[in-house]
MOPAC internal coordinates of N, CA, C and O (Angstrom, degrees):
PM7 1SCF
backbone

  N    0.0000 0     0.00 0     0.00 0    0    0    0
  C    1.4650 1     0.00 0     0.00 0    1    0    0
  C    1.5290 1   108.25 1     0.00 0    2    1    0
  O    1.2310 1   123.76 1   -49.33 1    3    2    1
  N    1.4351 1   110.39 1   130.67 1    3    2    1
  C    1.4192 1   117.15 1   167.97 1    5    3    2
  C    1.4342 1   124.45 1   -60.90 1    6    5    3
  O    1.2310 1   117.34 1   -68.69 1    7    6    5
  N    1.5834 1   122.67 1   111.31 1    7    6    5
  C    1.5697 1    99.28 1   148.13 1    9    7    6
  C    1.3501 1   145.04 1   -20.52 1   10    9    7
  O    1.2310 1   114.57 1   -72.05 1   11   10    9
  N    1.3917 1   127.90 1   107.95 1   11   10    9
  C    1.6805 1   111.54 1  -168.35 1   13   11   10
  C    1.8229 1    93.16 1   -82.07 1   14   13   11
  O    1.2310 1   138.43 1    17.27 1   15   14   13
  N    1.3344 1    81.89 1  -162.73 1   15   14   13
  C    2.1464 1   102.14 1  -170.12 1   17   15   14
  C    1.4558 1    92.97 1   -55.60 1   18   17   15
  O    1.2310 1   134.35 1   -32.51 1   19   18   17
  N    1.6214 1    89.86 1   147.49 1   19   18   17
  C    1.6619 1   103.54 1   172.57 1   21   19   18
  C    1.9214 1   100.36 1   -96.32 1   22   21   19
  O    1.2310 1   135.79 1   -25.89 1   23   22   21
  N    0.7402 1    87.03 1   154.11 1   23   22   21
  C    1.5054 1    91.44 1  -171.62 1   25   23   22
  C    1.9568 1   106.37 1  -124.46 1   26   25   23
  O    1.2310 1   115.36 1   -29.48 1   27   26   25
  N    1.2176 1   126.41 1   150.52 1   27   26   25
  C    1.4030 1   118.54 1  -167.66 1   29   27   26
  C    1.4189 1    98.10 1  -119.28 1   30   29   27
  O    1.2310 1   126.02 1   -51.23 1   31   30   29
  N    1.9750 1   106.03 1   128.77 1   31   30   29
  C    0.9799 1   117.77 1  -138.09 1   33   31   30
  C    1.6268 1   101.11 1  -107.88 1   34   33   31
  O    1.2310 1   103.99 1   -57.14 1   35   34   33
  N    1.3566 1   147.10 1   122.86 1   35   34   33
  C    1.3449 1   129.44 1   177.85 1   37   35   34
  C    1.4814 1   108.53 1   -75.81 1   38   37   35
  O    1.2310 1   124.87 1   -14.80 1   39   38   37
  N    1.1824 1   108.26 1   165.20 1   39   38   37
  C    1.7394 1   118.25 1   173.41 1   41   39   38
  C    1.8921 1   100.88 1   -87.64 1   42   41   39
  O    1.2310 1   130.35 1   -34.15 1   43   42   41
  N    1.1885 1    97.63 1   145.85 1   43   42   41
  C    1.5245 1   131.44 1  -178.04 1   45   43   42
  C    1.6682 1    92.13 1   -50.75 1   46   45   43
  O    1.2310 1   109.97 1   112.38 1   47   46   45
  N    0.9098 1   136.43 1   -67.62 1   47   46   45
  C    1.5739 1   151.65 1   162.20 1   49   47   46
  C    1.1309 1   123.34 1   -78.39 1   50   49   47
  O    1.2310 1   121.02 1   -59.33 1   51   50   49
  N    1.1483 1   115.66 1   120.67 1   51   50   49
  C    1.6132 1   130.29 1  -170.91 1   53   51   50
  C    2.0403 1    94.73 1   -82.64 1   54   53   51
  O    1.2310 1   100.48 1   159.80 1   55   54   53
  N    0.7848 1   153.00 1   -20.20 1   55   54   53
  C    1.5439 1   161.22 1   174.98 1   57   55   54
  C    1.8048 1    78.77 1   -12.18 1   58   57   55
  O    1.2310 1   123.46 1    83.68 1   59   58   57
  N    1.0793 1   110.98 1   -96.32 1   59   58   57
  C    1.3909 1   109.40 1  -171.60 1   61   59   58
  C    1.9208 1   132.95 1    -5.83 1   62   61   59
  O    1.2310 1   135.07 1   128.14 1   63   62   61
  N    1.3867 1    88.45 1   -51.86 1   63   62   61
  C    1.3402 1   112.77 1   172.31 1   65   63   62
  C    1.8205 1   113.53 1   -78.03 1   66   65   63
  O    1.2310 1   129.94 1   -73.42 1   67   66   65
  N    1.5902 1    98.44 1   106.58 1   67   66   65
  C    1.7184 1   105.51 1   172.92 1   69   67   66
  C    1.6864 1   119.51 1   -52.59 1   70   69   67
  O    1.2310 1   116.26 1   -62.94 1   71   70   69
  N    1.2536 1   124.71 1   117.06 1   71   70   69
  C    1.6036 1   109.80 1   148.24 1   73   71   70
  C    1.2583 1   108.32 1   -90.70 1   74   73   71
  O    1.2310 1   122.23 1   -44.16 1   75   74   73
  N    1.3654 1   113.33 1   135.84 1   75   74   73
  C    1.4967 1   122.87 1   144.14 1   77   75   74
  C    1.4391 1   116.35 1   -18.17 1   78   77   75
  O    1.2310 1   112.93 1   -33.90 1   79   78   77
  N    1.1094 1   130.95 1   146.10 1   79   78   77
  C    1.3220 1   158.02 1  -178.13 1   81   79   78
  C    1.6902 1    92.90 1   -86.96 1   82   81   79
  O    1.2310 1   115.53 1   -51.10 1   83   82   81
  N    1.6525 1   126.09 1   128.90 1   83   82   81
  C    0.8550 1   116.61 1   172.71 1   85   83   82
  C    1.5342 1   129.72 1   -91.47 1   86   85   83
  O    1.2310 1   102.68 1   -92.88 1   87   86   85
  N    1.1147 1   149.34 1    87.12 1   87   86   85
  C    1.8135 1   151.06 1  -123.18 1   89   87   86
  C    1.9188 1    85.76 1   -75.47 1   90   89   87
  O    1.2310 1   130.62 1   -19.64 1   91   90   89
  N    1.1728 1    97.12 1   160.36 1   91   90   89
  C    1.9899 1   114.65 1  -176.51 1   93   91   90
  C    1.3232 1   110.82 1   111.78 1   94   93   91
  O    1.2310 1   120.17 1    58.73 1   95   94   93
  N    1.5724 1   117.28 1  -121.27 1   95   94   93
  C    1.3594 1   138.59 1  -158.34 1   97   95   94
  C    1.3387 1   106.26 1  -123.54 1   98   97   95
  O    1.2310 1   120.27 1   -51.41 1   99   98   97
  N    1.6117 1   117.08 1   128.59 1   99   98   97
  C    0.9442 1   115.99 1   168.45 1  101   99   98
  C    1.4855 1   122.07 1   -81.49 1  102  101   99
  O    1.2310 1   124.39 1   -25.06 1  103  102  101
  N    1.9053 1   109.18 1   154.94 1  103  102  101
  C    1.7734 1    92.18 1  -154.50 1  105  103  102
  C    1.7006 1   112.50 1   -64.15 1  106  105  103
  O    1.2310 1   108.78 1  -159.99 1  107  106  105
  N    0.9901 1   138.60 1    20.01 1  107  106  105
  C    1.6490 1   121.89 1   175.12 1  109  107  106
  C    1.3715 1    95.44 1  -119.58 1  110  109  107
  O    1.2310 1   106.45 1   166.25 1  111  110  109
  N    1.2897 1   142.79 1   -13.75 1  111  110  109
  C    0.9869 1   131.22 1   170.28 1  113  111  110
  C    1.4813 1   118.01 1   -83.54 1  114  113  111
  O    1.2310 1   128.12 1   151.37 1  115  114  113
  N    1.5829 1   101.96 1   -28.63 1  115  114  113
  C    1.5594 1    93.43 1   159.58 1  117  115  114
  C    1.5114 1   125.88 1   -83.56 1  118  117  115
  O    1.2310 1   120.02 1   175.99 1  119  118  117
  N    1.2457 1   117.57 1    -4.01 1  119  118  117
  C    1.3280 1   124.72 1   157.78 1  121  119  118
  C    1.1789 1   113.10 1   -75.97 1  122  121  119
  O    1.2310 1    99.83 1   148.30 1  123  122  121
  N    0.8994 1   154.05 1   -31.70 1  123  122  121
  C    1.1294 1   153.30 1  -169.12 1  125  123  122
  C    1.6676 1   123.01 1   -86.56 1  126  125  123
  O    1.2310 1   128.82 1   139.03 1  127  126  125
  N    0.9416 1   100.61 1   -40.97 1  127  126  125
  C    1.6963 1   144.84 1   153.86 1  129  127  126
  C    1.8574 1    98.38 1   -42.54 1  130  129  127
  O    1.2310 1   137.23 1   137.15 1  131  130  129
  N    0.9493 1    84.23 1   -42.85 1  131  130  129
  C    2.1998 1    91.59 1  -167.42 1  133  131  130
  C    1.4516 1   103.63 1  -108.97 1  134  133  131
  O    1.2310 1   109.12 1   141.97 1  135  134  133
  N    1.2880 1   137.99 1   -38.03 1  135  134  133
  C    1.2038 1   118.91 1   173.19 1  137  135  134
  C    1.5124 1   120.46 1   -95.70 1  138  137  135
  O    1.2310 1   102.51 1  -175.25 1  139  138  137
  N    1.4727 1   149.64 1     4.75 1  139  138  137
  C    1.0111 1   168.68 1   -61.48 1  141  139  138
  C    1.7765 1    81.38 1  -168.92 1  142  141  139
  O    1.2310 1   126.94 1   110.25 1  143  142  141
  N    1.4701 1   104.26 1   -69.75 1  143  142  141
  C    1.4019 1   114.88 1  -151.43 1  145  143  142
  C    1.4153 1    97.22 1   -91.44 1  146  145  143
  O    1.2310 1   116.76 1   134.59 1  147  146  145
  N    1.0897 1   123.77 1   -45.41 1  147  146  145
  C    1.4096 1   125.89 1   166.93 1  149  147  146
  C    1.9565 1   127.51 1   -51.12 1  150  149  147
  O    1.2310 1   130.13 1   157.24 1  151  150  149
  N    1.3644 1    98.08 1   -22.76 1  151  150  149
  C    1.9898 1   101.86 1   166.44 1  153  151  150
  C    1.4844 1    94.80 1   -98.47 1  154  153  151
  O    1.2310 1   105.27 1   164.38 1  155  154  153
  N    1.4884 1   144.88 1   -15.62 1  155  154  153
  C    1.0700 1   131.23 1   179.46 1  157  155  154
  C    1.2413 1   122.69 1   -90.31 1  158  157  155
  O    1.2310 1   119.43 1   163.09 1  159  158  157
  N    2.0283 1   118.70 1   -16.91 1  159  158  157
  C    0.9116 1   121.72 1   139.72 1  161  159  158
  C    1.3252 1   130.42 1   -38.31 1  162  161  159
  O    1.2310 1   137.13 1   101.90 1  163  162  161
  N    1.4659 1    84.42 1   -78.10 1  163  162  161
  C    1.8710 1    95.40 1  -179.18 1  165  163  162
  C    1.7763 1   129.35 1   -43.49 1  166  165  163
  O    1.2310 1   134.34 1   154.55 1  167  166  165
  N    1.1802 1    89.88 1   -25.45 1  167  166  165
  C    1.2991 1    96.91 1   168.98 1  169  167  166
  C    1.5358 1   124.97 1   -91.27 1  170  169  167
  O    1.2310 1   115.05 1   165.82 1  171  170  169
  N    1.3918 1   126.99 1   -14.18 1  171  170  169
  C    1.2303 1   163.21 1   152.02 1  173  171  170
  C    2.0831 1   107.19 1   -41.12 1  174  173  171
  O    1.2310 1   126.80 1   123.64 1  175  174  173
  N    1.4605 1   104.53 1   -56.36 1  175  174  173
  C    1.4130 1   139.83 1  -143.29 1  177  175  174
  C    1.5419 1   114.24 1   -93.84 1  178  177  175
  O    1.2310 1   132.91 1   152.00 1  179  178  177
  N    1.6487 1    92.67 1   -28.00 1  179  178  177
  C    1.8664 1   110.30 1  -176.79 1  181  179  178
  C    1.2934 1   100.41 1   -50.57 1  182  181  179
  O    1.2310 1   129.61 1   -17.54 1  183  182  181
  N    1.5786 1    99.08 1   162.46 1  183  182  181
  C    1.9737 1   101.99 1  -177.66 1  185  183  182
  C    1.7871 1    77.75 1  -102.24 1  186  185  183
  O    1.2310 1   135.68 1   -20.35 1  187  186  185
  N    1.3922 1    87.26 1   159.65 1  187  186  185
  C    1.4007 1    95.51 1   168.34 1  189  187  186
  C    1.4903 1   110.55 1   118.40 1  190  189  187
  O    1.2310 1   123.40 1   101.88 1  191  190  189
  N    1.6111 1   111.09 1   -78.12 1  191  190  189
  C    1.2150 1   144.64 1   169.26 1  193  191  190
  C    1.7154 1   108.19 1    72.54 1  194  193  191
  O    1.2310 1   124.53 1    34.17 1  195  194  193
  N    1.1853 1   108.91 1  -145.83 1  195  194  193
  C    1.9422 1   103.17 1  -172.25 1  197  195  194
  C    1.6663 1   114.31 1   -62.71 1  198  197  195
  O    1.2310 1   120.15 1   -22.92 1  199  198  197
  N    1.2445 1   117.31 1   157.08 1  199  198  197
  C    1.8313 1   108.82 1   146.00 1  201  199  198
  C    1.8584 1    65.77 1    99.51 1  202  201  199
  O    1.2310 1   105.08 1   101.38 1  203  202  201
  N    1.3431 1   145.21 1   -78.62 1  203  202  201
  C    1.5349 1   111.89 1  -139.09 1  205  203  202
  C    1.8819 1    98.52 1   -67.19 1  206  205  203
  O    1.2310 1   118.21 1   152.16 1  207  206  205
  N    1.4306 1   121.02 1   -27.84 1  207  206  205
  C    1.7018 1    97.22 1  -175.73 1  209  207  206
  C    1.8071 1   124.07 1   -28.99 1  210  209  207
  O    1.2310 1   132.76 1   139.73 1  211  210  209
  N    1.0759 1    92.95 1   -40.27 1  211  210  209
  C    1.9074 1   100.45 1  -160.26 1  213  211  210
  C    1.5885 1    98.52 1   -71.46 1  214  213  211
  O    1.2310 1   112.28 1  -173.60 1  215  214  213
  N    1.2893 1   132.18 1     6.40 1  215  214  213
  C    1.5131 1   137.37 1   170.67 1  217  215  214
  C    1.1719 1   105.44 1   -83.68 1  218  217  215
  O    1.2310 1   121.67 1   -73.97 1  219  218  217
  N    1.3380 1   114.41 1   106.03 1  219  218  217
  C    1.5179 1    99.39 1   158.57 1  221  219  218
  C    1.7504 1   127.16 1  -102.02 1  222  221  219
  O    1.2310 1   120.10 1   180.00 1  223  222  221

């Protein structure tokens, strides 16, 4: 029996294969960057604001 076509096989893990480095922000610094101002809003924004906690 003949060998059929060889076929070219990739590896299970690309590791081998380089990506480019992507140039900017790395991702937690751009998270951080974006939610930062947005909980300091929100916390900024509450109805109420200081002095009602101590009500119980």
């Amino acid at each position: 029996m003949a060998p059929g076509p060889t076929f070219p096989v990739r590896p299970y893990r690309s590791a081998l294969i380089k990506r480019p480095v992507p140039g900017g922000f790395s991702t937690v610094t751009l998270m951080t960057v974006v939610t930062a101002p947005a909980v300091l809003a929100a916390a900024a924004l509450r109805p109420g604001g200081r002095g009602r906690s101590s009500r119980a």
